[in-house]
N, C-alpha and C positions, 0 to 999 in steps of 0.2 A: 397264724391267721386262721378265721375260724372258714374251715371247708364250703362252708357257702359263696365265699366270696370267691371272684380269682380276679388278680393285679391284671394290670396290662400297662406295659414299660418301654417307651421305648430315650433314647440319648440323643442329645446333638454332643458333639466332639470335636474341643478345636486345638487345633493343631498348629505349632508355629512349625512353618519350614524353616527348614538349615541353610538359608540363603546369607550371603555376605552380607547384602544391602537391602533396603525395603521392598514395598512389592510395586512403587510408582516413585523410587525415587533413589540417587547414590548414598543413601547416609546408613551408616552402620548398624548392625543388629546386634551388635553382644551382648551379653548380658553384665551388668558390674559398672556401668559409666557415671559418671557423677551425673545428676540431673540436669536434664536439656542440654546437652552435650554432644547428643546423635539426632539433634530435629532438627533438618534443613528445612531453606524457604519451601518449597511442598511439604514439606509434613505440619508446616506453624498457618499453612493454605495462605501466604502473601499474597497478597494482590498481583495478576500476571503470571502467576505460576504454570505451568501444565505437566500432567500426570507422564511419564513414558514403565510402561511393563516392563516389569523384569521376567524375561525370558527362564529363567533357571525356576520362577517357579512355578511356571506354565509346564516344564518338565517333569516338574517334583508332583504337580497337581495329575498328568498322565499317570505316572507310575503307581500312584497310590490307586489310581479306576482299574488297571489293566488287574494290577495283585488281587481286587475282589471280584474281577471278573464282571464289568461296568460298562457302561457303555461310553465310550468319549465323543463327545459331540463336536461335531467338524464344525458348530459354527457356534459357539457363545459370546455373550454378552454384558460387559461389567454395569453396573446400575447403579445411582444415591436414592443411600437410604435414608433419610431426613430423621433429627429426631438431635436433641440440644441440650449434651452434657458437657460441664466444663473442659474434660479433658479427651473434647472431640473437637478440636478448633475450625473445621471445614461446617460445623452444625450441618455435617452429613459425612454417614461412611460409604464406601466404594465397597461393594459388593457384589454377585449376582443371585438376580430371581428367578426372572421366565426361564432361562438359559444358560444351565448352568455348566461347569465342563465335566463334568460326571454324572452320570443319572444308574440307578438300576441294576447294583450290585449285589453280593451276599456273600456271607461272614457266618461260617460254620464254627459253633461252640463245643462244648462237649457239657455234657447232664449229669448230674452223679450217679445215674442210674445206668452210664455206659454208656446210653446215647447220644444222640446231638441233636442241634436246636437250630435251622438254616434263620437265620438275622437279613431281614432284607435290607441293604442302603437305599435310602431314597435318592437323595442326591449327596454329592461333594463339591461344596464350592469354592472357589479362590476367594479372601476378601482382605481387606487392610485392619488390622488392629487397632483399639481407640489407646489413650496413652493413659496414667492411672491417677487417680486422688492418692493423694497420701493425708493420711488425717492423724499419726501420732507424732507426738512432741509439736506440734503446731498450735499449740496453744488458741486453743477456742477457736481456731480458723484451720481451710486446707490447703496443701500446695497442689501443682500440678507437675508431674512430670511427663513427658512428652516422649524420652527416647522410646519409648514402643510403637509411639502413634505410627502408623503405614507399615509397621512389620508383619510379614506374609502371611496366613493364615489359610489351611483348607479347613471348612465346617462341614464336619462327617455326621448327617440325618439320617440316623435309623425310622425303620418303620415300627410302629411298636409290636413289638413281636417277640418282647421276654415278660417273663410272667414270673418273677423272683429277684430278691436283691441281688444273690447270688448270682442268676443267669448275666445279669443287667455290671456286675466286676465282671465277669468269666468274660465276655462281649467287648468289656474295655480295655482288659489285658489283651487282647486277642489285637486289637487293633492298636494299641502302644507298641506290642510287638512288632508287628509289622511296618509300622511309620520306623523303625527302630532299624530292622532289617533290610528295609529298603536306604535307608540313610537318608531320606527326608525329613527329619526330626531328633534332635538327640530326646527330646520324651522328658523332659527334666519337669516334674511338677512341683517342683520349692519353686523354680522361676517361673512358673507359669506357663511352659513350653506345653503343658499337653492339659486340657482340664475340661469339665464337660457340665450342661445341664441334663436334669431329669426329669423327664416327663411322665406324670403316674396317675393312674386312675384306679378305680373297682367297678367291677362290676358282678352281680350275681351269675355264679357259675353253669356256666350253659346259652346265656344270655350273649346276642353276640352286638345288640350296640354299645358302642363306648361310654363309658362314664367320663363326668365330668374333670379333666385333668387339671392338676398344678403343674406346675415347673418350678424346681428350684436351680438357681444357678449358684455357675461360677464353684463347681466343686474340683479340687484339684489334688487328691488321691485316692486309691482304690478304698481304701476302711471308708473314709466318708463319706464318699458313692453310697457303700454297703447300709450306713448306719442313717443316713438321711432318705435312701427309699423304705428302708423298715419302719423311721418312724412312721414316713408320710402313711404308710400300708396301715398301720397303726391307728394312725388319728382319724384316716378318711375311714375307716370301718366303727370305727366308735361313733362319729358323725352319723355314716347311714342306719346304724343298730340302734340310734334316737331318733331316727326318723326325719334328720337333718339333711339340708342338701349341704354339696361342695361347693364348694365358691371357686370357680376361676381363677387364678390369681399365679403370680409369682413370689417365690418364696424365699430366703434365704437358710443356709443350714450352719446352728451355731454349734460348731462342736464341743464348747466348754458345756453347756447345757443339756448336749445330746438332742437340741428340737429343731424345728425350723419355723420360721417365724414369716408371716406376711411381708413382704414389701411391697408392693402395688396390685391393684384391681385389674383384669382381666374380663371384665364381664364385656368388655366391645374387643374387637380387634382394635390394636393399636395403630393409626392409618400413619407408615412409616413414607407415604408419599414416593414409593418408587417410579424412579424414569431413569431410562438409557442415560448412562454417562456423554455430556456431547464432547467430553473432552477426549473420548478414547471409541477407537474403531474396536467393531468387532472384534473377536478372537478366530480365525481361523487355521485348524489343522489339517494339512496335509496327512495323506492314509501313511503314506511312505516313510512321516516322520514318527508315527506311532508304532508303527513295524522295528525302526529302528531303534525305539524307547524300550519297547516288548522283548529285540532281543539281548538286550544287555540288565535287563533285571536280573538280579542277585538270586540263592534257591532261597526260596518262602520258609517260614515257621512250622509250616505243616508235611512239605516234603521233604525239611531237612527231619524233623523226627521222624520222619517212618525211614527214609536215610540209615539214621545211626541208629536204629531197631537192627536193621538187616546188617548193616555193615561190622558191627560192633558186638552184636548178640544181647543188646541192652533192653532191659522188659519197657515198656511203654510208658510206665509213670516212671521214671529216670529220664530217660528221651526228651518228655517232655518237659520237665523241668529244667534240662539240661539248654533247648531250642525256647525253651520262654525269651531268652535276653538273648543277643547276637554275640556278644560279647564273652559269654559265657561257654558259648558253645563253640566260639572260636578257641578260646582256653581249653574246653575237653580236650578237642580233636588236635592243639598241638600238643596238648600232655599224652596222648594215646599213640601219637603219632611220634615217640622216642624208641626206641629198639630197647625190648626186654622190660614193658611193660602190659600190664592186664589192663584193656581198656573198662572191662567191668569193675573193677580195683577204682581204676581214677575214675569213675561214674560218682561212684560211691566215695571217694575221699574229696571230692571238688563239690561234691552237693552235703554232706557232712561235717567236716573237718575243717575246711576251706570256707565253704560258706559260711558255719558256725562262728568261725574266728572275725570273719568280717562283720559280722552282725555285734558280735562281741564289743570291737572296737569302732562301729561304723564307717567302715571304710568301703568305698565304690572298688572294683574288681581290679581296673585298673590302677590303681594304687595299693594295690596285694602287697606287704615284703617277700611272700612267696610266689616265684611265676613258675610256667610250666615247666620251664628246664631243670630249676629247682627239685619240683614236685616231684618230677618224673623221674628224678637221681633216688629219691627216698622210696617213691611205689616198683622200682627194679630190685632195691633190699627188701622187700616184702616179697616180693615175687619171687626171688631166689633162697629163702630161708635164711638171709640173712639174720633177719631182727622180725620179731612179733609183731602183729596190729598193735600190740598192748604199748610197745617200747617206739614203734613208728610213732605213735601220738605222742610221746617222751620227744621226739627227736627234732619231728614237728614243731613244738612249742620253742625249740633249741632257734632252730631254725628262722622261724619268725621272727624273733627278738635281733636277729646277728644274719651275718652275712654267708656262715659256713656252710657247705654242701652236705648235705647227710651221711655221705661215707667219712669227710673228717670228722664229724660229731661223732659217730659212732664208734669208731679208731680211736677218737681221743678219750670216749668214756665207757671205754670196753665194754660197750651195747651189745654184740655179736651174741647170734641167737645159740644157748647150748646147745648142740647136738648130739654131743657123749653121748652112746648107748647105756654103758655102765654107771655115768652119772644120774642121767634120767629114772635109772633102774632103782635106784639108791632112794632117789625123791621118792618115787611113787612107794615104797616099800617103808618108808617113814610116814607117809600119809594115810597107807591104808592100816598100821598098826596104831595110829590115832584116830581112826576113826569108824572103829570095829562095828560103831550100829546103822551107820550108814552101810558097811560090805555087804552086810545082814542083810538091809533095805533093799539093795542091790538086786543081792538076789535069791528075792523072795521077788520079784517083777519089776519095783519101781527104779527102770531104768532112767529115768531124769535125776537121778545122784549121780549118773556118771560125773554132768557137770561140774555137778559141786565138787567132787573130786580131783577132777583136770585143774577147777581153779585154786584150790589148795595146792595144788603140783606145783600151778604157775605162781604160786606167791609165794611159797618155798623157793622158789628159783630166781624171785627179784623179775618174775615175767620173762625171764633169758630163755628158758626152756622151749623146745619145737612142741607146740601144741597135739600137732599131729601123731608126735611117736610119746607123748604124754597118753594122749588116747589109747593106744594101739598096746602100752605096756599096760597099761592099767586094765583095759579089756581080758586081755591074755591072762594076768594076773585074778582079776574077778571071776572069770572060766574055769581056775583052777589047770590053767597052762603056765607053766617056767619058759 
């Protein structure tokens, strides 16, 4: 972006809570049902119906104000918001505006320059989900299906207050996490459980009124987030460097084409005709029941990595990688947590090795063929000289495939790491009489041949060999020590 410019970004962020049933009605929320299959007579708005709150997500909607430090308002208000799409059969959604039950939070990032970016929440509100168009294989026409309709939603409104595509993912992982962590959301965006709009403007840098904003909606993973505010950042700068204005508007982002395209006009407010729902009282909260919501929150995303910084002796960017997902870092801390392993070992073989493999075959964590008990059988043979990193990853791959513990593997394929003194001696003493102008290299200063020389050792040895007394005779040996 050319330096004259500076973006200004902020997200709405919707959230489906992990409720059983909807958020005004008993009909199920799974995901997987055959169409209209979970729309009761309130969610299809029958004649005679009436709304009743699910409780559980008036709880899940606390939890997530208290985690950003928010304000929970002892008295909210649900509201219809008017407005007439097929697969909204009330031709109004249940929502709030004036009063919402979250207001006035913040969501600390991290910069790549070390620091961080305080993200204000505007508000967080509870509302009911519309149900979806399906429009392929419908031949010239679309269906409706409806099992979404009235399923829970909070809408997390930032202020715009990131200024980069980057900041604007960093902002939405942060808060995936934490819906994650708290257990209000399993976060899934193939089913549409977490996905967000973006709102983005320009303006000349230094300049502090807002430029003209778009919105595009309805994005539902972190790269297209990233690749739909870059373009927007893109166009609207090519726009004002012809002396173009921005248009208002709502957008959509196509990712086969990498653009995002108009879908409607923006230039008035949309008059969504909000009034008090009279079908539903108030929301009010007692202080006593938010105390007792406060003290059974789970530890956050941010205190568990500084946590396992101190507890664990793990550098910061491990930590955090580790504390991104709940899941993940329940896994660390039972892998660390086995007698006669290196928790900096399983830091690095769970964010490595572990990870690596899952990505490989895309598999979600808990559906691992390796789990901690496993792992932790194979990083105690590392830790006690058993077996090499080099022959670990041999064992590993054993592993994965089958059901064996890492000491039968090893047992059965005489993996056990050399240790022979005299054997060791023998290698290094055949490698340095092959490789006379590398000794020379040596030492004449360019100590980085050591390497190459340890790895000569270890592939003479089939990788068996202890790296460590590899070093330590080839040293001695280069010295001109026996």
């Amino acid at each position: 972006m050319n330096p004259r410019w500076e973006a200004v970004i902020g997200l709405e962020i919707h959230v489906q809570l992990a409720t059983r049933s909807k958020l005004f009605s008993g009909a199920a929320t799974a995901f997987g049902a055959a169409p209209n299959t979970q729309a009761c007579a309130v969610d299809l708005a029958l004649p005679g119906v009436l709304p009743v709150l699910n409780e559980a997500a008036v709880r899940m909607a606390i939890m997530f104000g208290l985690a950003i430090d928010g304000e929970i308002a002892p008295r909210s208000v649900f509201a219809r918001k008017s407005y007439f799409y097929p697969d909204l059969p009330k031709g109004y959604q249940i929502s709030q505006f004036e009063l919402p039950i979250v207001a006035r939070g913040t969501i600390s990032i991290p910069l790549p320059d070390g620091g961080t970016r305080s993200v204000r929440v505007t508000r967080a509100h509870l509302e009911e989900d519309a149900g979806k168009s399906m429009h392929d294989g419908m031949s010239g026409c679309s269906g409706i299906d409806l099992n979404r309709a009235g399923t829970p939603l909070i809408e997390v409104v930032s202020e715009p207050d990131m200024r980069s595509a980057l900041e604007a993912v960093a902002y939405m992982r942060h808060v995936h996490a934490l819906v994650r962590y708290l257990g209000i959301s399993d976060g899934n965006m193939q089913e549409g459980s977490f996905r967000c709009d973006a709102n983005v403007s320009l303006r000349p840098l230094g300049e502090e009124r807002l430029g003209t904003r778009t919105e595009t909606k309805n994005l539902n993973s972190f790269r297209f987030v990233e690749l739909a505010i870059e373009y927007e950042i893109a166009r609207q700068q090519e726009l004002l460097e012809r002396g173009e204005k921005i248009r208002q508007e709502t957008r959509l982002y196509d990712s086969d084409l990498n653009e995002t395209r108009p879908l409607r006009s923006k230039e008035e407010a949309f008059d969504y005709r909000y009034f008090p729902d009279p079908d539903l009282l108030p929301v009010e909260i007692q202080p006593q029941w938010i105390e007792d919501i406060r003290r059974q929150l789970p530890e956050l995303p941010h205190a568990r990595c500084e946590r396992l910084q101190h507890q664990y002796s793990l550098p910061k960017s491990d930590a955090a990688l580790l504390t991104a997902d709940r899941a993940l870092a329940d896994f660390f801390e039972e892998t660390a947590g086995f007698p006669g392993v290196d928790a900096r070992i399983a830091a690095n073989w769970i964010i490595g090795e572990l990870g690596g493999a899952l990505n490989r075959f895309q598999l979600e964590l808990g559906n691992s063929p390796v789990g901690p008990e496993r792992l932790a059988g194979l990083l105690r043979r590392i830790a006690d000289h058993t077996i090499s990193g080099r022959i670990a990853k041999q064992v590993f791959e054993t592993m994965w495939s089958g059901n064996a513990g890492a000491d039968e593997i090893i047992a059965a394929q005489g993996l056990q790491q050399v240790t022979d003194a005299g054997l060791i001696e023998k290698l290094v003493l055949e490698v340095l009489a092959a490789n006379t102008d590398q000794v020379e290299k040596y030492r004449a200063g360019k100590e980085k041949v050591l390497a190459f020389l340890v790895g000569q050792v270890m592939k003479l040895s089939d990788g068996k060999a202890n790296p460590r007394q590899v070093s330590q005779v080839l040293l001695a040996r280069l010295r001109g020590r026996s």
